[in-house]
Structure formats: structure tokens, C-alpha cells
C-alpha positions as CSV (number, residue, x, y, z in Angstrom):
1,X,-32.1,15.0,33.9
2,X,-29.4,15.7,31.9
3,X,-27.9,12.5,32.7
4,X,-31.0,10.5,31.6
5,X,-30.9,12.7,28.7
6,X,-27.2,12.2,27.4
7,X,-27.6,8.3,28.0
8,X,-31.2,8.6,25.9
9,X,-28.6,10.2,23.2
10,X,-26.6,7.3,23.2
11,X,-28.5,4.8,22.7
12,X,-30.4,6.3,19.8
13,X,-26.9,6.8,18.4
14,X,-26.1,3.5,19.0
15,X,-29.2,2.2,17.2
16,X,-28.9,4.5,14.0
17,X,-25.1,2.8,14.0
18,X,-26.3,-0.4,14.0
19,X,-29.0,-0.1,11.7
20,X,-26.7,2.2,9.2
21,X,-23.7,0.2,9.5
22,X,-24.1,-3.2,11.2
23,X,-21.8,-4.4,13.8
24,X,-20.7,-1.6,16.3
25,X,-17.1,-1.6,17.1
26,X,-15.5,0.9,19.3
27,X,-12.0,-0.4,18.9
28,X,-12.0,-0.9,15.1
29,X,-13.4,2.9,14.9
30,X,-10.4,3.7,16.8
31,X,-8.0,2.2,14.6
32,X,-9.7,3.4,11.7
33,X,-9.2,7.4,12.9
34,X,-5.3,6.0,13.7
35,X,-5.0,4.5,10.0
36,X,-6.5,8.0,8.9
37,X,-3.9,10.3,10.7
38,X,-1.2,7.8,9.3
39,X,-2.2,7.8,5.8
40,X,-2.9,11.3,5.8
41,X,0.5,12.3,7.4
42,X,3.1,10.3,5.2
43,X,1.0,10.3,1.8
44,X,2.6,11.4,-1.1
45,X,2.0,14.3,-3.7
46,X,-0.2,14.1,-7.2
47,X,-1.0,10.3,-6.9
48,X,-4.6,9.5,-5.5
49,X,-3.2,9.0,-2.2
50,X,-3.5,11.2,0.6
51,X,-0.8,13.7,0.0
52,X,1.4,16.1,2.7
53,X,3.1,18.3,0.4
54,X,3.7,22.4,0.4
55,X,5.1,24.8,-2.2
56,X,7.5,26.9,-1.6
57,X,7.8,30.4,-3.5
58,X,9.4,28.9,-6.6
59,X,6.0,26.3,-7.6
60,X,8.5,23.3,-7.0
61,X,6.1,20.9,-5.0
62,X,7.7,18.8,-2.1
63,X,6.8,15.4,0.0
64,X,8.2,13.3,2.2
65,X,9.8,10.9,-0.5
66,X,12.9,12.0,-1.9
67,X,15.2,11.2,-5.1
68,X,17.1,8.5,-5.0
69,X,20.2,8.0,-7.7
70,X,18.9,4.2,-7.9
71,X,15.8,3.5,-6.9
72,X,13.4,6.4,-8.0
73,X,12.5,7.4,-5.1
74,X,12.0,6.7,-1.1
75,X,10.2,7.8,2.0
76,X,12.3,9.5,4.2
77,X,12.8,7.8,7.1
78,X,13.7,8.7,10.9
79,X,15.6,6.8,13.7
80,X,12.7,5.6,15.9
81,X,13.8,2.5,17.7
82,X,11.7,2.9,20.8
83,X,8.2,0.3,21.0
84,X,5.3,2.0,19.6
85,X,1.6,1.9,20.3
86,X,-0.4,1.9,17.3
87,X,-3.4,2.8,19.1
88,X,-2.3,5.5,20.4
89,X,-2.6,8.9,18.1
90,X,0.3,10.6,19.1
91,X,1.9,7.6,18.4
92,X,0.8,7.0,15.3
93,X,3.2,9.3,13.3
94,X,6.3,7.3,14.9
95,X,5.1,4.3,14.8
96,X,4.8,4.5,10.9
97,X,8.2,6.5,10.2
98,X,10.4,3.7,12.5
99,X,9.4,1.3,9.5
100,X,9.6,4.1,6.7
101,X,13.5,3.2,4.8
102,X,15.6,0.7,4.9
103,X,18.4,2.9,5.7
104,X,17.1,3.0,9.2
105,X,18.8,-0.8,10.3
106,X,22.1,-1.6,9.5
107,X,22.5,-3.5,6.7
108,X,21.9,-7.4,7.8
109,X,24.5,-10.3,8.0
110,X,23.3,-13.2,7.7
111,X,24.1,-15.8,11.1
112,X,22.6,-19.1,13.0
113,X,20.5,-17.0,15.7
114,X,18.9,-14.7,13.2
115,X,16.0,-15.0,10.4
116,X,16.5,-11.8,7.8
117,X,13.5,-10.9,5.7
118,X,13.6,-9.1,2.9
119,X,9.7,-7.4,1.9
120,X,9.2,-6.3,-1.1
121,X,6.6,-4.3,-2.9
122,X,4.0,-0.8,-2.8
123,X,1.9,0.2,-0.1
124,X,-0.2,-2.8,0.5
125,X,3.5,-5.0,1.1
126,X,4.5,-2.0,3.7
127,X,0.7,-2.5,5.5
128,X,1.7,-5.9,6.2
129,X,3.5,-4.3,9.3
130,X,2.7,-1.4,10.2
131,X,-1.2,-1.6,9.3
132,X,-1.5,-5.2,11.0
133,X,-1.1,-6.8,14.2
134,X,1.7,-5.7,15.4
135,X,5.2,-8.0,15.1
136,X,2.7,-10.5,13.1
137,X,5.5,-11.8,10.6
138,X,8.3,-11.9,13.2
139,X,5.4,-14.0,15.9
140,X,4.3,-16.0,12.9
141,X,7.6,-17.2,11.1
142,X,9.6,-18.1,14.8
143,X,6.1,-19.7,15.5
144,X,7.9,-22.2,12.3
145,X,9.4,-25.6,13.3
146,X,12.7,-24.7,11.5
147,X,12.9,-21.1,12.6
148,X,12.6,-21.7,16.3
149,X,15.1,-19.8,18.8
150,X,15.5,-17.9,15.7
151,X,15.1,-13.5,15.9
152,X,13.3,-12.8,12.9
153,X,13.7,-9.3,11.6
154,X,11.9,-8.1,8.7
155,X,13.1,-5.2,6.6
156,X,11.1,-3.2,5.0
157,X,12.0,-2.7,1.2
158,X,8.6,-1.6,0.0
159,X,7.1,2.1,-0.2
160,X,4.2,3.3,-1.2
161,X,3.5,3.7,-5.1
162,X,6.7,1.1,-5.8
163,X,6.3,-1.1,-8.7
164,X,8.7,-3.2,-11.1
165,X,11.1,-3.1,-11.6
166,X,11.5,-0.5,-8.5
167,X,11.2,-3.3,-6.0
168,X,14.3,-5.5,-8.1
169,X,16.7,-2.9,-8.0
170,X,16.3,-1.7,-4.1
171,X,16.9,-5.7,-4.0
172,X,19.8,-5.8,-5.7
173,X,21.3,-2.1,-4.4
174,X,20.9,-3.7,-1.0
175,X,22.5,-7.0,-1.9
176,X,25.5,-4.7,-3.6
177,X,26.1,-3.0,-0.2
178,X,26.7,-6.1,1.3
179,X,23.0,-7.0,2.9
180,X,22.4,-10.8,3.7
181,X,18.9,-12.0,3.8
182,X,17.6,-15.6,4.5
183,X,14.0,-14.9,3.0
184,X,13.0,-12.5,0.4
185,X,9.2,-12.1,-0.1
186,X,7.6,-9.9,-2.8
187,X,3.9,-8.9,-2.8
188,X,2.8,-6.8,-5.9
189,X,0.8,-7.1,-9.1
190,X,-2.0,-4.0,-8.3
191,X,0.2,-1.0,-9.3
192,X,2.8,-2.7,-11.7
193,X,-0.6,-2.8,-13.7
194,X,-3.3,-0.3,-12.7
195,X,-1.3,2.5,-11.8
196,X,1.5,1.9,-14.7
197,X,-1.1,1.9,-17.5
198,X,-3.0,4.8,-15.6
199,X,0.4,6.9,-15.7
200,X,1.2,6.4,-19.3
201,X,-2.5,6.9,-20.3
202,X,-2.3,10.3,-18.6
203,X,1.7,11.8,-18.8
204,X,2.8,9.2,-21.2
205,X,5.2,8.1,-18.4
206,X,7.0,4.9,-19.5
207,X,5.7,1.9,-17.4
208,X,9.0,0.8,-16.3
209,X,9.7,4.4,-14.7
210,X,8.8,5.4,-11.3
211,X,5.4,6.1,-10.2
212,X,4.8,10.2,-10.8
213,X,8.4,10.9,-12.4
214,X,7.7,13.6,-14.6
215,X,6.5,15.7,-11.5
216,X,9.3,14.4,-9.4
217,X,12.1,16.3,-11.9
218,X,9.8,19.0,-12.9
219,X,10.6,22.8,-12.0
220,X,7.0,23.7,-12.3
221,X,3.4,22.4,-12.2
222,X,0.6,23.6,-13.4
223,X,-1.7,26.0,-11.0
224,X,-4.8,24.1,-11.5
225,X,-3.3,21.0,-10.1
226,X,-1.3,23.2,-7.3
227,X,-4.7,24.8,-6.3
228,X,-6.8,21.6,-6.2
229,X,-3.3,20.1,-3.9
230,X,-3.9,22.9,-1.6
231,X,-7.7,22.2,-1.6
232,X,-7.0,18.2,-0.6
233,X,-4.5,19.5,2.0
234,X,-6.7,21.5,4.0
235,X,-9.6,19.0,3.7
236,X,-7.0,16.5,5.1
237,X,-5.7,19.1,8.0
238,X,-9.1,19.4,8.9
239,X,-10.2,15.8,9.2
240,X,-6.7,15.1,10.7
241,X,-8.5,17.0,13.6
242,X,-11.0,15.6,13.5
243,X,-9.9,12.0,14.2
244,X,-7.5,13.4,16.7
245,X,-10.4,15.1,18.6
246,X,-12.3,11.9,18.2
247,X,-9.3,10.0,19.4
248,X,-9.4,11.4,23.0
249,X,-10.5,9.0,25.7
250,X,-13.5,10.7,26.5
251,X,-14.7,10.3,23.1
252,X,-13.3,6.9,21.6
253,X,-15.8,4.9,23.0
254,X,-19.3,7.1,23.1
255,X,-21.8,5.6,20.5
256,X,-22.6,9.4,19.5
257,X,-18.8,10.2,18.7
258,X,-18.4,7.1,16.7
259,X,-21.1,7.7,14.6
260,X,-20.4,11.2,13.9
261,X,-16.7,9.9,13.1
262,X,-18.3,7.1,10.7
263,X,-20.9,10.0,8.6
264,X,-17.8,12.8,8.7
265,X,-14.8,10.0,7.7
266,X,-17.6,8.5,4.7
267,X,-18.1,11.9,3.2
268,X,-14.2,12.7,3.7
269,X,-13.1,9.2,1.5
270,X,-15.6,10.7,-1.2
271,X,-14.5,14.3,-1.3
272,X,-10.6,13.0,-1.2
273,X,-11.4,10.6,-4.1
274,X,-12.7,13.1,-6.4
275,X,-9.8,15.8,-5.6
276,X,-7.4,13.1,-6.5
277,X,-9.6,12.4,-10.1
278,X,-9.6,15.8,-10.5
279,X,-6.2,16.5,-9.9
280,X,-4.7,13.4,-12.3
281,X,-6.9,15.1,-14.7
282,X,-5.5,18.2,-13.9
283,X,-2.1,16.9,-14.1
284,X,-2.3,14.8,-17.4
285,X,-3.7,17.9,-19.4
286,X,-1.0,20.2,-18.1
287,X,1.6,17.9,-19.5
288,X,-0.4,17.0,-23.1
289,X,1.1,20.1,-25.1
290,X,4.5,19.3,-23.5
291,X,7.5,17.9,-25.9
292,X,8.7,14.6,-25.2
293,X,11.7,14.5,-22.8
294,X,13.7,10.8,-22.0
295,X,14.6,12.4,-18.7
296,X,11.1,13.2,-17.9
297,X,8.8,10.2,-19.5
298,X,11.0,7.3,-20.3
299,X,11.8,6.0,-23.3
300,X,9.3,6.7,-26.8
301,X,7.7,3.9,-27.1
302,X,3.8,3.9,-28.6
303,X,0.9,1.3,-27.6
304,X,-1.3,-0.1,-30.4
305,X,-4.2,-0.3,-27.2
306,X,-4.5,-0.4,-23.8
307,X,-4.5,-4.4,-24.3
308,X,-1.5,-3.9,-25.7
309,X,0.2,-1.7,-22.7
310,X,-1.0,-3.7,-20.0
311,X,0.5,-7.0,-21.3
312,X,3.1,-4.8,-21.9
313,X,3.5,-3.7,-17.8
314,X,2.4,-7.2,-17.0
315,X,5.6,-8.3,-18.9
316,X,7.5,-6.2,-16.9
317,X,6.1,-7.2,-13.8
318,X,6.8,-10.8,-14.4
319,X,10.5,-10.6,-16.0
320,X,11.2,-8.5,-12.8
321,X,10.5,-10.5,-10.2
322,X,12.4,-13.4,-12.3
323,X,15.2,-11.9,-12.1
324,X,14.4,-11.2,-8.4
325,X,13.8,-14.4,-7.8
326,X,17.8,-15.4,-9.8
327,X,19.6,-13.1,-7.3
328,X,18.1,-14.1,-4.3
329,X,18.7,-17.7,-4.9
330,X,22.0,-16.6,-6.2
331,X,22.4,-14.8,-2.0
332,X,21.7,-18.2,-0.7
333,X,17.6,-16.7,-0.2
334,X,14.4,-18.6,-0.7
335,X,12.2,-16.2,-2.9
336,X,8.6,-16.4,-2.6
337,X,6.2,-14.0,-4.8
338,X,2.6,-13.4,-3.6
339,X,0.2,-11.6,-6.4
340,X,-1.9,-9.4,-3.6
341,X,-5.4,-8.8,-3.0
342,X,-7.8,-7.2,-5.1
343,X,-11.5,-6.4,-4.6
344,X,-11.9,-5.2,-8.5
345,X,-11.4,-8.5,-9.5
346,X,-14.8,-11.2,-9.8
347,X,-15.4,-13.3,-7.0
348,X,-12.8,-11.7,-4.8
349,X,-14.7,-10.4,-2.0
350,X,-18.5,-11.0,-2.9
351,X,-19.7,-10.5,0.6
352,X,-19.3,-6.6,0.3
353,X,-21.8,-4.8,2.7
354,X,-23.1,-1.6,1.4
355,X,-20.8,0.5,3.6
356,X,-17.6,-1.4,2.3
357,X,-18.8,-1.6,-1.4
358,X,-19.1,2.4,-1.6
359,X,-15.9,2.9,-0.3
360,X,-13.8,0.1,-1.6
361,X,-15.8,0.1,-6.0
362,X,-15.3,3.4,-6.6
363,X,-13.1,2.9,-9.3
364,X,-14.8,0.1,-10.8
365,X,-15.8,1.6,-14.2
366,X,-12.6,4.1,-14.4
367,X,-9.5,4.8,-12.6
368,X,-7.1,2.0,-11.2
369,X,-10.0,-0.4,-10.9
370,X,-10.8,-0.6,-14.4
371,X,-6.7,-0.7,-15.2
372,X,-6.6,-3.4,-13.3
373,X,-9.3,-5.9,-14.4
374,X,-8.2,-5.3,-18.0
375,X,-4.4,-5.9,-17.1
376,X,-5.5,-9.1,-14.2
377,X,-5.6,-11.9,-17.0
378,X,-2.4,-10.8,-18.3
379,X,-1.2,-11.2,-15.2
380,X,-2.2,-14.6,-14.5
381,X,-0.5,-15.7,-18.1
382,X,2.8,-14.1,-16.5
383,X,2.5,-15.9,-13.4
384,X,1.8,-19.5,-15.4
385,X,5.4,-17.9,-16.9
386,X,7.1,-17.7,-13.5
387,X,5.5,-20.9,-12.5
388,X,7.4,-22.8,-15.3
389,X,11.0,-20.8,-14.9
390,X,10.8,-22.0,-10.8
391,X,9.5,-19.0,-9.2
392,X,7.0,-20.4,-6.2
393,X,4.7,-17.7,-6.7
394,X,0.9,-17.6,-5.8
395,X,-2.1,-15.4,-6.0
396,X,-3.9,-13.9,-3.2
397,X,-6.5,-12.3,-4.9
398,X,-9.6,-14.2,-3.4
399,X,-7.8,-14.0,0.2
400,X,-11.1,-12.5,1.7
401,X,-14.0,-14.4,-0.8
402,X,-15.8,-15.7,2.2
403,X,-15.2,-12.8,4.8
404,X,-18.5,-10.9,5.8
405,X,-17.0,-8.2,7.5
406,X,-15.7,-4.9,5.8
407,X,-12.2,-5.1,4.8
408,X,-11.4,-2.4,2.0
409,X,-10.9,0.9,3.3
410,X,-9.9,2.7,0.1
411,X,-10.9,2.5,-4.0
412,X,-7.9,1.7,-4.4
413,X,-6.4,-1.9,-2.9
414,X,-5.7,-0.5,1.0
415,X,-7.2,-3.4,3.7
416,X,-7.4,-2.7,7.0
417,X,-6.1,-4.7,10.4
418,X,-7.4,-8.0,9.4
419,X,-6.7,-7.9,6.0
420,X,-3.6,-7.2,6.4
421,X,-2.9,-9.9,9.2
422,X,-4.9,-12.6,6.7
423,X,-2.1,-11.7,4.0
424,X,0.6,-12.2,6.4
425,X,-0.9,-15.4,7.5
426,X,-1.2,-16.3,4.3
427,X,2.6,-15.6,3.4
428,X,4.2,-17.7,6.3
429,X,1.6,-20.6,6.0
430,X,3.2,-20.6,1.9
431,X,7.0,-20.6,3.6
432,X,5.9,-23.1,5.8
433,X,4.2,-25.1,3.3
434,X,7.1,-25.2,0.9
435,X,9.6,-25.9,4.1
436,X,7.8,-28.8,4.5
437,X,7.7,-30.1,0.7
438,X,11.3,-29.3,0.4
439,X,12.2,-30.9,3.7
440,X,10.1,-34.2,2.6
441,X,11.9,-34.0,-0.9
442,X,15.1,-34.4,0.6
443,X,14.9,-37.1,3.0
């Protein structure tokens, strides 16, 4: 009896999920409570992203990225060479740190037998690897007529929250310690604009700075926003164990457990959201009555409107990955700029579901979302720019317009497995497209 009466569980489960949800999908539930424990475990502090951070008994606040004399900031990275299983969650945490900095390979030379890739960019660039099919650049570019018997390796030069000209200088620090790369691909656009503008509308935080400087130097910050850290912290310790208990074999694949993991993960994304509104708020009023400081906010330099600061970023954004584009041609690399997805934007992924649509438009009106679609046109004016000064850049914005199935898994701009694995696609079918034009040029 209870037997019958645990498989008369199930399938009841299984019919809510179906009816709430649409397509049941063990597998991608797994991957989702993986993605979770990554995000969660090597966020950052005071961004809108899930944070791992702890204050010590002087109020300075800490994270897993650290200064850096050059380049703002980086992830602090560990020396994991060893194959990982992304599926597995006590994997997950090394399979994302073996990617994390640069610093972790030597320092490539270029050679006959070798294909070195340079990736630039913020989160979304870094999801390219570690959030997609696994090895999907290095299968996809040797899959290339011209790159066969080639090993491709990419390195990572992207980190979460990096925007111009962040991405240009790691470039060029790398090329200044004697790196040699054969390819140099840069995928940005979301937080050069959004999350620029967002930053000076809150700290006044000049948009060429790095993202959360002022908090990055500071010696204290404000209780409100410490308390309301703590508070996102323990909700994400919690839900951590959560998806780990929901992670164990005996669970991964019941009907029940998923759909429990779907309605607890749901009302997780919406609590986490609003801690992060609450603490930018938090943040940006803390730092309102504060004197101006170079060291902290960049330099002085006033908006007439947000128009005005957006073209302003978008500006940046473009004369950056110019110049990205000179050195790497300089190096004897073929530059290619992708602008990524975005689902804020019209058109680019009408086929939302109602599960996808209130997770991925929450900041539609306010927030990053409405940053961006002010600062997107600006952005395409730049890009007609780059277009004209020999940049071979293109815009992957309405990537997804025609796929049904959920691929935002944030507010923000964060796809999931085969978002990410459609971007790369994307990226190599441009190299091999341009190969091709090139090689036709010349004969």
C-alpha cells in the first residue's frame, strides 16, 4: 500500500508539473540546482548578483574577487586541472574555479599545433564555458577546415561584472606580459550600458570605472546595506541546501522532488531579486551625503540626462573595443566582437512562457532592464561606428527569437545550457564565415 501510494504521489506531481510548467525535464532540473550552487558560491558582493561575502570585525566587506593594480578587479582563481563533471554537485564548485583567472595557464605562445583564444567580456562571455556544453568552443572551432589537427585552448579573460574598458586593458596587460593569441573574441554590450548607467545613477561612479568601485576601496559600509547582505546570505546558504539535498540520486529524478525544487527555486529568484533592489538602494543613499573623491567615483563629470550618459557609456563601449580590435590585429589576432543577448530588448525572445517571462522581465520597467533598452539604440549607432573603422562585429541580440523553450534564468541577461551553447555556435559559425570570405578574397 504504501508503494501504490508513493507512485499515486508521483504522478499527481508529475501532472501539476506539467500543467504548471510545461515540458518535464529531470536532467535540465538537475543542471538548473548545479547552475544555482555555482552562481550562488562565486557571486560577488553589493551587485544584484548572488553574493558570498562576510564581514570581519572592522565592517570591511570581502568576496572572492580581489584588487588588481590594472584591471579593477578579478576572481580569484585556484589550480584545478583535473576533468570536471558539471553535473555533479560536489563538482560544481571546481569545475567553475578551474576557469576562474587567467593566471591559472601559463601565459600562451603562439605555435603551428595550437589555436589560442582570447575571451573577452562579463558574466555572460565567462557562461560561454563553464555554463554550456562542456569543451563547446574547443569541439566547435577544430571542427573548422583551417583549424584541423589544431589544440584549441580558450582562455578565459572575462569575469563577472567586467565592462569597458575593463575587458581592453586585461587584453593588453596580457599582451604586455608576453601572451600570444591567434583569435581574440569579445562579447559585451549588456553591462557596459545597463549596469554603467545604473552605477552612476546610484554612487555617481564614473562609467569608465570598475563595476562597484567605491565599495571595493571603502573602509566602511553602511549597516543597512550590511544587514540586508547578511539577510541574502543566509537565504542563499539555505537554498544552497536545498539544491544539494535535491541533488542526491535518490531525489534528482522523482517528479515530487522536482516540483518542490521548481516552487522553492521560483520563490528564491524573487526574494533574491528584491534583496539586491533593496540593497543598491541601500547602498546608493549611504553614499548621497558623501563628498566627492577621484579615488573613490572617477572623475567629476555631470550628465545633462540619462540619454545623455548612456550614449556617453555606449561611447566608451565602442572606442574600447576599437582599440581592442588595433592591438589584436597589431599581435597578428583576428578580432571578432559579438554584441550579446538580450531579452529586454523587442522582438528578442517573443516566445517567452509564463514561467520564463517572470523570471527573466523583472527589470523591465526599472533596474538594468530599463538601462538597457534606453542605452540599446545607442549602441547599435556605435556598432554602425565600428562597422566603418573595420571591426567585424555583429549583434546577437535576437539569438533565441524563435526558441519556445525557456532560456533566461535571471532578470538580468544569464541563459542557461542552451543559450549559452547557441551563442558559442553562433561565435564559430561568424569565424568560420569570415575564414571563408577572407580565404575567397585572396585566391
Amino acid at each position: 500500500m504504501i508503494g501504490i501510494n508513493y507512485l499515486f504521489i508521483e504522478v499527481i506531481a508529475y501532472g501539476f508539473y506539467r500543467l504548471k510548467y510545461g515540458e518535464y525535464d529531470a536532467g535540465n532540473s538537475q543542471l538548473e540546482r548545479v547552475t544555482t550552487i555555482n552562481d550562488i558560491a562565486n557571486g560577488a558582493v553589493f551587485t544584484g548578483t548572488p553574493a558570498d561575502a562576510k564581514v570581519n570585525n572592522h565592517g570591511r566587506t570581502f568576496s572572492k574577487e580581489i584588487l588588481h593594480p590594472y584591471l579593477g578587479y578579478i576572481t580569484e582563481g585556484t589550480r584545478v586541472l583535473e576533468p570536471c563533471d558539471k553535473t555533479s554537485p560536489a563538482a560544481a564548485r571546481k569545475c567553475y574555479q578551474r576557469i576562474k583567472s587567467p593566471a591559472d595557464a601559463p601565459l600562451p605562445k603562439r605555435s603551428a599545433d595550437t589555436l589560442n583564444v582570447a575571451l573577452l567580456g562579463g558574466s555572460v562571455a565567462v557562461g560561454t564555458v563553464n555554463g554550456s556544453v562542456p569543451q563547446a568552443y574547443e569541439r566547435l572551432l577544430a571542427g573548422l577546415p583551417e583549424y584541423k589537427g589544431r589544440r584549441v585552448i580558450v582562455h578565459v579573460m572575462a569575469a563577472g561584472g567586467y565592462r569597458q574598458p575593463q575587458p581592453l586593458m586585461m587584453l593588453n596587460y596580457f599582451y604586455s606580459l608576453g601572451a600570444e593569441y591567434d583569435i581574440v573574441i569579445s562579447l559585451d554590450g549588456f553591462n557596459d550600458v545597463a549596469v554603467a548607467a545604473s552605477e552612476y545613477k546610484w554612487n555617481k561612479i564614473h562609467p569608465s570605472f570598475p563595476r562597484s568601485w567605491n565599495h571595493r576601496i571603502a573602509n566602511t559600509i553602511s549597516a543597512d546595506a550590511i544587514n540586508l547582505q547578511a539577510k541574502k546570505i543566509n537565504l542563499e546558504s539555505r537554498h544552497t541546501g536545498w539544491a544539494r539535498l535535491m541533488s542526491k540520486p535518490v531525489f534528482r529524478t522523482s517528479p515530487l522532488s522536482n516540483l518542490l525544487w521548481r516552487i522553492k527555486h521560483s520563490r528564491y529568484q524573487a526574494q533574491s531579486a528584491q534583496l539586491s533592489v533593496d540593497i543598491a538602494a541601500a547602498i546608493g543613499e549611504g553614499d548621497q551625503d558623501a563628498p566627492p573623491s577621484f579615488e573613490k567615483l572617477g572623475p567629476d563629470y555631470d550628465f545633462s540626462d540619462w540619454s545623455n550618459l548612456v550614449e556617453y557609456t555606449a561611447e566608451i563601449w565602442a572606442r574600447s573595443n576599437h582599440l581592442a580590435h588595433g592591438v589584436a590585429e597589431v599581435q597578428g589576432a583576428k578580432f571578432f566582437h559579438f554584441i550579446q543577448p538580450n531579452q529586454y530588448i523587442e522582438g528578442a525572445k517573443p516566445l517567452m512562457n509564463p514561467q520564463e517571462r517572470s523570471i527573466a522581465m523583472g527589470a523591465a520597467n526599472s533596474g538594468y532592464g530599463a538601462w538597457y533598452k534606453l542605452g540599446y539604440p545607442f549602441l547599435k549607432q556605435q556598432q554602425r561606428w565600428l562597422e566603418e573603422q573595420g571591426v567585424h562585429t555583429s549583434d546577437l541580440t535576437f539569438l533565441y527569437k524563435d526558441i519556445e523553450g525557456p532560456i533566461y534564468i535571471d532578470n538580468c541577461c544569464h541563459v542557461n545550457s542552451q543559450g549559452s551553447y547557441m551563442i558559442v555556435e553562433a561565435i564559430v559559425d561568424t569565424i568560420r564565415q569570415y575564414n571563408q570570405t577572407n580565404e575567397a578574397s585572396t585566391q
